[in-house]
TORKOL-4160 file (C-alpha; in steps of 0.2 Angstrom, whole numbers, padded with zeros to 4 digits, m for minus):
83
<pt num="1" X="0006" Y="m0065" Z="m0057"/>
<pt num="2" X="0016" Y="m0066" Z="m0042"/>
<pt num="3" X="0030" Y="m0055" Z="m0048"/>
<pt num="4" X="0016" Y="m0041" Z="m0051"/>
<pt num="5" X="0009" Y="m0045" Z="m0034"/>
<pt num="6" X="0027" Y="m0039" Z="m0027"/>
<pt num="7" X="0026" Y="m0026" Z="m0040"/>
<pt num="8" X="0011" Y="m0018" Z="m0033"/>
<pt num="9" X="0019" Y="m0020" Z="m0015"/>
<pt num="10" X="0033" Y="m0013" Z="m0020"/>
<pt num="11" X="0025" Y="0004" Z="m0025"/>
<pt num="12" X="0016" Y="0005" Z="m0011"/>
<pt num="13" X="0032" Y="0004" Z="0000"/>
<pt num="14" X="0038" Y="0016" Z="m0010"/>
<pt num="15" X="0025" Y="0030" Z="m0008"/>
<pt num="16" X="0024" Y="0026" Z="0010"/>
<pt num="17" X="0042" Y="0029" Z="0014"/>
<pt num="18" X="0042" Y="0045" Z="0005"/>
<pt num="19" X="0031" Y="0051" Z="0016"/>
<pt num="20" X="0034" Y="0047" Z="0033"/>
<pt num="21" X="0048" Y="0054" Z="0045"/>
<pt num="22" X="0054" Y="0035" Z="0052"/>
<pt num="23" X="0054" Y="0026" Z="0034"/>
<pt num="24" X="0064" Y="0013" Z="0042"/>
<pt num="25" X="0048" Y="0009" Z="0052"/>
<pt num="26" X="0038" Y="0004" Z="0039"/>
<pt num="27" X="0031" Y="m0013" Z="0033"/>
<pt num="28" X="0022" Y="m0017" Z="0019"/>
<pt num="29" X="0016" Y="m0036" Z="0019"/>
<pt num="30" X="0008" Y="m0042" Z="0001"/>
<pt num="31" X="m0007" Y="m0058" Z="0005"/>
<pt num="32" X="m0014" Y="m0065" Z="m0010"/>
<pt num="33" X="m0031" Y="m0069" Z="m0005"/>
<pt num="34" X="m0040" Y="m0085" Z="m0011"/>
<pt num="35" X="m0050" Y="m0075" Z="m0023"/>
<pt num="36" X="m0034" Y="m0069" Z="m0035"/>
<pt num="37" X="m0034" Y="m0051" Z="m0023"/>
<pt num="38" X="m0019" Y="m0045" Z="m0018"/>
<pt num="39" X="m0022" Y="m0037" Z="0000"/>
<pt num="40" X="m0009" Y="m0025" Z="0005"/>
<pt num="41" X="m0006" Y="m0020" Z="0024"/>
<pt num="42" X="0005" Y="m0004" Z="0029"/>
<pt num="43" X="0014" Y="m0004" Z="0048"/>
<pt num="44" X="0022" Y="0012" Z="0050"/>
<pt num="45" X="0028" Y="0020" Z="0067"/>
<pt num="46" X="0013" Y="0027" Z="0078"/>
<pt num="47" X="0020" Y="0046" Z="0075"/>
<pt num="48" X="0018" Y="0043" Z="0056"/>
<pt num="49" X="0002" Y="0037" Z="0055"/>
<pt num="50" X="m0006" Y="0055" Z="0053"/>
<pt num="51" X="0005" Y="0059" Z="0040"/>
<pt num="52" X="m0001" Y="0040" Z="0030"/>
<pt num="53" X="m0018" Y="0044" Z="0032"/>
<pt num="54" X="m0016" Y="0062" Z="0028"/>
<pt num="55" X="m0032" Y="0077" Z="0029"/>
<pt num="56" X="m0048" Y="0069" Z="0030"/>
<pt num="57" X="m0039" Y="0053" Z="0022"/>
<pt num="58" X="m0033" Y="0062" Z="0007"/>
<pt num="59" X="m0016" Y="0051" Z="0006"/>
<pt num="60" X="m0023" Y="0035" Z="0010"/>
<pt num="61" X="m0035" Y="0035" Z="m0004"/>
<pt num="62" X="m0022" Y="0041" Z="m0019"/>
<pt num="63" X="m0011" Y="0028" Z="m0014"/>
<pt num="64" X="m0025" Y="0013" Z="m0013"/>
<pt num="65" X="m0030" Y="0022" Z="m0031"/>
<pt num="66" X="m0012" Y="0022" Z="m0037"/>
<pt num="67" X="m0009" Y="0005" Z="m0030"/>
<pt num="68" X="m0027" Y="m0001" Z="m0038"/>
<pt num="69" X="m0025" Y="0007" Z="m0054"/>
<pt num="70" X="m0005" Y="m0003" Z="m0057"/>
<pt num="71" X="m0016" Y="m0017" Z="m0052"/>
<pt num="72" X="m0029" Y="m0016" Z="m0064"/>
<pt num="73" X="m0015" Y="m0012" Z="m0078"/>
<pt num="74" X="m0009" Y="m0034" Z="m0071"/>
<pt num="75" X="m0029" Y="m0039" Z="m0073"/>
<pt num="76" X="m0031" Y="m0041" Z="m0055"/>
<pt num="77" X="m0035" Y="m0034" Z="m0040"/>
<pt num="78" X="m0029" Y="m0025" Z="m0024"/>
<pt num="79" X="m0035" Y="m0020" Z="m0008"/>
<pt num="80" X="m0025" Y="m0008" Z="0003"/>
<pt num="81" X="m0027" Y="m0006" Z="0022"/>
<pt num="82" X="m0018" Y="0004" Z="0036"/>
<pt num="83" X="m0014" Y="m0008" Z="0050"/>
């Protein structure tokens, strides 16, 4: 499980950096929660976070869906917020 959890981290690092101008800016921390949930937290550079987010949250939601449904594929799940 633990190597799906860096799995899943790993894609969502992935898709972020695509996306942003300063992809050296970018964090991605991976916390398994107590209750076998992965929870995922992006950092990205104050100048990119429109772009993360994207219109009317648009990008942020396909990558918490891409991220949940490579989770589900494991047999656990993930939550993915925006720090």
């Amino acid at each position: 499980m633990v190597q799906s959890f860096e799995d899943v981290t790993a894609l969502v690092r992935s898709l972020v950096e695509q996306i942003v101008d300063n992809p050296e800016s970018v964090t991605v921390t991976g916390t398994d929660q107590e209750n076998g949930e992965l929870y995922v937290e992006i950092s990205v550079d104050e100048s990119d976070i429109g772009k993360v987010i994207g219109r009317q949250g648009r990008i942020i939601k396909a990558i918490r869906t891409l991220a949940r449904a490579a989770a589900s594929q494991e047999g656990f799940r993930v939550e993915v917020e925006l720090a």
